[in-house]
Every structure is written in C-alpha cells, then in structure tokens.
N, C-alpha and C positions, 0 to 999 in steps of 0.2 A: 505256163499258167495252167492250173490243175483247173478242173470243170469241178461246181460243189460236190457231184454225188461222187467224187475220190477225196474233198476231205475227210479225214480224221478227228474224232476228240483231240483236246489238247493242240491241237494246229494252231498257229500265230499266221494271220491274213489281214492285209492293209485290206481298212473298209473306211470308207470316206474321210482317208487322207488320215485315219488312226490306226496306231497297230491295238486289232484287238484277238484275245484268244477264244480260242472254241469250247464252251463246256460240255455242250448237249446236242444232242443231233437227234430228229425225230425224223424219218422217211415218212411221208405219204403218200398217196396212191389214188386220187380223186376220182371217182368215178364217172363216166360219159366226157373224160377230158383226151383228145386223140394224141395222146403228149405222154410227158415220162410225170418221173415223179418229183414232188414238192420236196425240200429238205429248209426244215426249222432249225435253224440254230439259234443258241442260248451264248451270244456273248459278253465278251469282259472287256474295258479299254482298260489297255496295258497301263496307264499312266495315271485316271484318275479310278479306276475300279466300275466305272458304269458300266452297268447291266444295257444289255443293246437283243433285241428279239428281232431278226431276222427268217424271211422266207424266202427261199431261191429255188431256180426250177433247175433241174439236173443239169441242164448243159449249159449253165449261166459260169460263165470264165471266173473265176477271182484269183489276184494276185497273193502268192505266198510272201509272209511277211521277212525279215533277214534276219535269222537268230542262229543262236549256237547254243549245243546241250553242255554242259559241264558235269562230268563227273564229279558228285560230293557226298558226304557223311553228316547225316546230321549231328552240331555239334552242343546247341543249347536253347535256352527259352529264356528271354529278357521280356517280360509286358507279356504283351500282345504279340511280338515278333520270336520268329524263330530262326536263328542262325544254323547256315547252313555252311560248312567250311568244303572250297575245292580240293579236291584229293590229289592233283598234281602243283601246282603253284599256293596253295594255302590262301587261298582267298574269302572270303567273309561274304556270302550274301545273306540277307537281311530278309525275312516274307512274312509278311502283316495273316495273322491267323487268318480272318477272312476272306482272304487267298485264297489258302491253300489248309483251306476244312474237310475239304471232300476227301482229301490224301493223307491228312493227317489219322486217322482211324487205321493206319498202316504203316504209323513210322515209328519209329524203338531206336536207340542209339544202337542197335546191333543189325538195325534195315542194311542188305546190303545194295546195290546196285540203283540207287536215287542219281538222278539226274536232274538239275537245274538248267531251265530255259531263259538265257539271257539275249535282250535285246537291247542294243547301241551297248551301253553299261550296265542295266538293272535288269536286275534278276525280276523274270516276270512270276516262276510259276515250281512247281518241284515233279516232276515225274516219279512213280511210284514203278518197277518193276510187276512183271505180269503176276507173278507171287512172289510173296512175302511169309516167312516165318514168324511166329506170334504163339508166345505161351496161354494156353487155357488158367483163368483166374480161379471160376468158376464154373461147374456145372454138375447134374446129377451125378449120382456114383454110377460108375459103368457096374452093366449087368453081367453076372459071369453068365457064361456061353453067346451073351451078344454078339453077334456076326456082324462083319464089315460091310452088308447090305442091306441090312434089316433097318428098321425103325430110326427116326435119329430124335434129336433135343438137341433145347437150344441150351450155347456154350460162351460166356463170358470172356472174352480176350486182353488180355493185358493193354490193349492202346483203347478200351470200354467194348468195342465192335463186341456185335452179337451173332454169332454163325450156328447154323444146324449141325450137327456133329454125327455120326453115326455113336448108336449105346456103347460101343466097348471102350470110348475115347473117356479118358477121367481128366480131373482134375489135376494141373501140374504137365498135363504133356505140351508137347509144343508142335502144331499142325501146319502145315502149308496151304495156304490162302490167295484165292485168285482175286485179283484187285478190282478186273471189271464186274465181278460179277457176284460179290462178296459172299463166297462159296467157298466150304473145307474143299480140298482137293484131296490130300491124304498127311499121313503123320510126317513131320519134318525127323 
C-alpha cells in the first residue's frame, strides 16, 4: 500500500469501497504545521463518473486499486464514445468523451503508444504517451533566419491544441509534443 505523496496522476485507488482514478494532484505545504505535506486530489468513480475532491496528509496509506493497462490504437468515434481497439487480441473498448477530454487533444489515428486502463472488464480511461507527434494546422509564416531559440508563437495542432512553437516552425510540419506539459519539444 503506496502512502499518497507516491501516488501518481492517472492511479486507479479503492477509496470508500469505489474504484476511483486520480486526475489532479496539488502538493501543499501548510505553514506552522510540524508535519509533511497536504496532497489534493481530483477524483473520478470509475463506474458512475463522480467527481470526488479529496485531501490527504503524505503518509496517509491508500490502497492501489486492480487494473491492467492494454495496449491499443485508436480505432473510431460513434456519438460521444470513442473506440479504442486492443492491439494484441482485437478487443473493442468503448470511452464516453467526458472521460477522456483532457487526452483527447493528443490523439490522431496515427498516436502511437496509447494505453487503456481496464478495471474488472471496462475500460476506465486511455493513457497518452509522454509525447506524441502532431501535424501543425496553422500558424505564422516562419521567419527566415528564425533561430531554434529565439522568440516563439502560438501554433494550431491538428487534434485543435494550441502550442508555442519557436519562429522557424511553419505551417504543415509535424512537431513532438509533451503531454504533461503541453509543450513543443522539438520537430518530429
């Protein structure tokens, strides 16, 4: 049993007898407290989507919940849901947009490396890789002699996302994209 201030984003943790996942995690640091630090989490129950706001003091135990990741590709958009197909057994999970909004501004049928968190049978959630490739839609014309440290602008990405770019990046390239931190990394 992991103590909070070792969970993770994205963690699946039984919390009063529901499995719920981790969005968000804010560390605090209270002052005049002779103690560690507070950690906020922003939960989800895996089963009906309730939002759950928790605070826990760092060396508070909680149990890890019982999942498994699945390699998959995304395969299409029915509705609201998005299917995601397993890449060794051809399995179908199903994820209500709602979901999985915060990951979708990084997914292309040509995303490689996505992961599906399933718990008992349903798929809870989709994991994003640490970067992602992602064609530029739109943005300024790059400036001749622009330097790869100089100045940047903002750049229009094929799944909407908006990133700063440095000026020599034009239109039509295709850049590498860090997921937690929605930041150009460098040219794909």
């Amino acid at each position: 049993m992991p103590k909070a201030s070792e969970i993770k984003k994205n963690a699946a943790i039984e919390y009063n007898g529901r499995v719920v996942l981790i969005k968000d995690i804010e560390r605090s640091v209270p002052q005049g407290r002779a103690g560690g630090s507070l950690y906020r989490m922003r939960m989800y129950d895996v089963v009906t989507g309730t939002k759950i706001d928790e605070t826990f003091k760092d060396s508070d135990m909680l149990t890890m919940a019982d999942l498994s990741r699945r390699p998959v590709m995304f395969s299409y958009t029915d509705g609201d849901e998005y299917v995601f197909m397993d890449n060794e057994d051809y399995t179908p999970y199903h994820l209500n947009k709602e979901t999985i909004e915060d990951q979708l501004q990084f997914i292309t049928e040509e995303t490689q490396g996505l992961m599906v968190l399933v718990i008992g049978d349903a798929a809870a959630t989709v994991e994003v890789p640490l970067t992602v490739d992602l064609d530029i839609v739109e943005t300024a014309p790059s400036l001749k002699g622009g330097s790869a440290t100089a100045r940047t602008k903002p750049a229009t990405l094929s799944t909407g996302l908006v990133v700063q770019v440095p000026e020599h990046i034009s239109t039509g390239d295709k850049i590498k994209v860090n997921t937690e931190e929605n930041k150009f990394v460098s040219r794909a």
